[in-house]
C-alpha beads as a LAMMPS data file, in Angstrom:
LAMMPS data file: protein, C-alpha beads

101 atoms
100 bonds

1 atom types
1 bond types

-500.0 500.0 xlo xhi
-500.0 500.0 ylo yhi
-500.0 500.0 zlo zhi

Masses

1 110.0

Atoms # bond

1 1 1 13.385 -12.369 -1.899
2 1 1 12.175 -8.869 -1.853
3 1 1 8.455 -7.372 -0.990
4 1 1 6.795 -6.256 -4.061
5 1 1 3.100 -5.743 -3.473
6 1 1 0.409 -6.021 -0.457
7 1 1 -2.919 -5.364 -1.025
8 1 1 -6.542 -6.601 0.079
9 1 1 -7.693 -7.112 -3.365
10 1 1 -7.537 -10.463 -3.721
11 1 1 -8.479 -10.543 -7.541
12 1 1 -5.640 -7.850 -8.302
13 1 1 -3.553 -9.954 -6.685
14 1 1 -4.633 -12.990 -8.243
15 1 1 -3.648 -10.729 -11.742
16 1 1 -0.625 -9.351 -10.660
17 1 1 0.852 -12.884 -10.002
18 1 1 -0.571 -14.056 -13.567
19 1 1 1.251 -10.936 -15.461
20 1 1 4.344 -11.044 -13.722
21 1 1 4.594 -14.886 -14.544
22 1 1 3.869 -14.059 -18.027
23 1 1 6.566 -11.470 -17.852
24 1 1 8.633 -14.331 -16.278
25 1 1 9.203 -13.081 -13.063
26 1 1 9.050 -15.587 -10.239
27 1 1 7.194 -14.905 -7.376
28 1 1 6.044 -16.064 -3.952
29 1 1 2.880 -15.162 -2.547
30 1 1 1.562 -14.983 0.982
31 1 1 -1.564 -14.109 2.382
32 1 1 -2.405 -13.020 6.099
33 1 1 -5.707 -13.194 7.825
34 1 1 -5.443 -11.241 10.680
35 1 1 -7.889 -12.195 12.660
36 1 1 -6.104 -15.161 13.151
37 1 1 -3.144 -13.136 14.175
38 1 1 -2.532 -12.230 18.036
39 1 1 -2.524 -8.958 16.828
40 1 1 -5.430 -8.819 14.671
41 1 1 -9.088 -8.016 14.657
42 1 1 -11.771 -10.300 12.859
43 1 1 -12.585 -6.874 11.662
44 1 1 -9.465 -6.668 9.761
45 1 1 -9.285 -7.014 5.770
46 1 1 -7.140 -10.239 4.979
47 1 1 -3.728 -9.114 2.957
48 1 1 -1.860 -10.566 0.323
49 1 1 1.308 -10.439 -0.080
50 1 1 3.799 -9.998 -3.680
51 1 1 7.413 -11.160 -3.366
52 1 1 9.648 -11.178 -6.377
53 1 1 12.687 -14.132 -5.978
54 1 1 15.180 -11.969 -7.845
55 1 1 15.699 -8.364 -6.523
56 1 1 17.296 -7.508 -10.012
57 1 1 13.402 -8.114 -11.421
58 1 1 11.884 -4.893 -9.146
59 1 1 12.303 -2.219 -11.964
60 1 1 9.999 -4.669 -14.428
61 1 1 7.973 -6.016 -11.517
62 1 1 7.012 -2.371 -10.956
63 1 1 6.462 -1.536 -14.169
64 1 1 4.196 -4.356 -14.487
65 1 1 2.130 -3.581 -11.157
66 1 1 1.636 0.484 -12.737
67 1 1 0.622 -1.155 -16.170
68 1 1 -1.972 -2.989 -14.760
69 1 1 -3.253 -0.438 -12.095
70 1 1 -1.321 -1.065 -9.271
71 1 1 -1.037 2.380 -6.944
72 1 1 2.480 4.124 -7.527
73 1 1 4.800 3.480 -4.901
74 1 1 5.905 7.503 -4.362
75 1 1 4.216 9.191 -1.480
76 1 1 2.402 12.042 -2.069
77 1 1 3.561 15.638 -1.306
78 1 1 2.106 19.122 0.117
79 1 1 2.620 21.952 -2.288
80 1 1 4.515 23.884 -0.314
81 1 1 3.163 26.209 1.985
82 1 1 0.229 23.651 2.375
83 1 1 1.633 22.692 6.010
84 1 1 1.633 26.336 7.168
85 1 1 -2.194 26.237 6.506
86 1 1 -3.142 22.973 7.465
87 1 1 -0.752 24.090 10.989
88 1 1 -3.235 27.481 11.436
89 1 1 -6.360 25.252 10.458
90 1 1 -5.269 22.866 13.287
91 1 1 -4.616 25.444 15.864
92 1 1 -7.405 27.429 15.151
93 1 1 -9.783 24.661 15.443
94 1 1 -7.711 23.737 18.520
95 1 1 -8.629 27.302 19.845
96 1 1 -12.547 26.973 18.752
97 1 1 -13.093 23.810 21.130
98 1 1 -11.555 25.221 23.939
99 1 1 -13.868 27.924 23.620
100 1 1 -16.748 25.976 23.079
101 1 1 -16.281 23.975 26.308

Bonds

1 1 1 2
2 1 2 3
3 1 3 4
4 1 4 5
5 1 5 6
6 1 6 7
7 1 7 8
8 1 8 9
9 1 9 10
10 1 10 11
11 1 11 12
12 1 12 13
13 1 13 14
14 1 14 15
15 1 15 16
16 1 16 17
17 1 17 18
18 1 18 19
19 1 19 20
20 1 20 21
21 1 21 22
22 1 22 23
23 1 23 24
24 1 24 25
25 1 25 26
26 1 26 27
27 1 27 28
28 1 28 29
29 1 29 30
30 1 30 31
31 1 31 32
32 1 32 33
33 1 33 34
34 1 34 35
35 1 35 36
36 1 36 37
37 1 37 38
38 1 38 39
39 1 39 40
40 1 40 41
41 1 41 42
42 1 42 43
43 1 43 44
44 1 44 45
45 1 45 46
46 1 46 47
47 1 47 48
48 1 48 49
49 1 49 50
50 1 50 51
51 1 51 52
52 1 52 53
53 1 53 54
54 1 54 55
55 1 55 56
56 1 56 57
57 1 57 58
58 1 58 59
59 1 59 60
60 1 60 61
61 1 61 62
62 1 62 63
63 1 63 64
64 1 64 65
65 1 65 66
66 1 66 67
67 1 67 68
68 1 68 69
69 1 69 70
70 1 70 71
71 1 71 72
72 1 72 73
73 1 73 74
74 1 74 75
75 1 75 76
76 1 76 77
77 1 77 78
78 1 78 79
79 1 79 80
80 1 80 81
81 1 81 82
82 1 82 83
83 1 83 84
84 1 84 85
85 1 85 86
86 1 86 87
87 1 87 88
88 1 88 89
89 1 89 90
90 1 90 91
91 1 91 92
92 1 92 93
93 1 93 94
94 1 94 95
95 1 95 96
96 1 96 97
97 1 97 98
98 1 98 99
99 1 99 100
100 1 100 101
């Protein structure tokens, strides 16, 4: 069993499950309110939870999560040289509220 999907979208998650047993992909799915957690805060958006049964199904399972609008699962990346400025941004900002106290 492999972790596909969280989200707090219930009805996306409701779809998901519908398409990929369509597709006929088998799936378990979970949900966590975590305000009933010892962790958690009532405050807290409830998750739910995607698992596929048969790791070899991930590629399609994927495939079917980006057809219907599911977020893609590569982080996004700086152009580079974008750290440099966001690193002078942060020190001269740094700088500015030492001054200002």
């Amino acid at each position: 069993m492999r972790l596909l999907y969280t989200t707090a979208d219930r009805s996306f998650w409701e779809r998901a499950r519908l398409e990929l047993h369509a597709e006929g992909i088998e799936t378990f799915e979970s949900d966590v309110d975590p305000a009933l957690t010892t962790l958690g805060s009532p405050l807290m958006q409830r998750e739910y939870r995607l698992y596929i049964l048969r790791d070899e199904d991930y590629p399609q399972a994927n495939e079917v999560l980006l057809r219907i609008g599911g977020a893609p699962t590569e982080r996004l990346r700086l152009p580079q040289g974008a750290w440099l400025k966001l690193a002078l941004l942060g020190i001269g900002l740094a700088i500015a509220a030492v001054a200002l106290l």
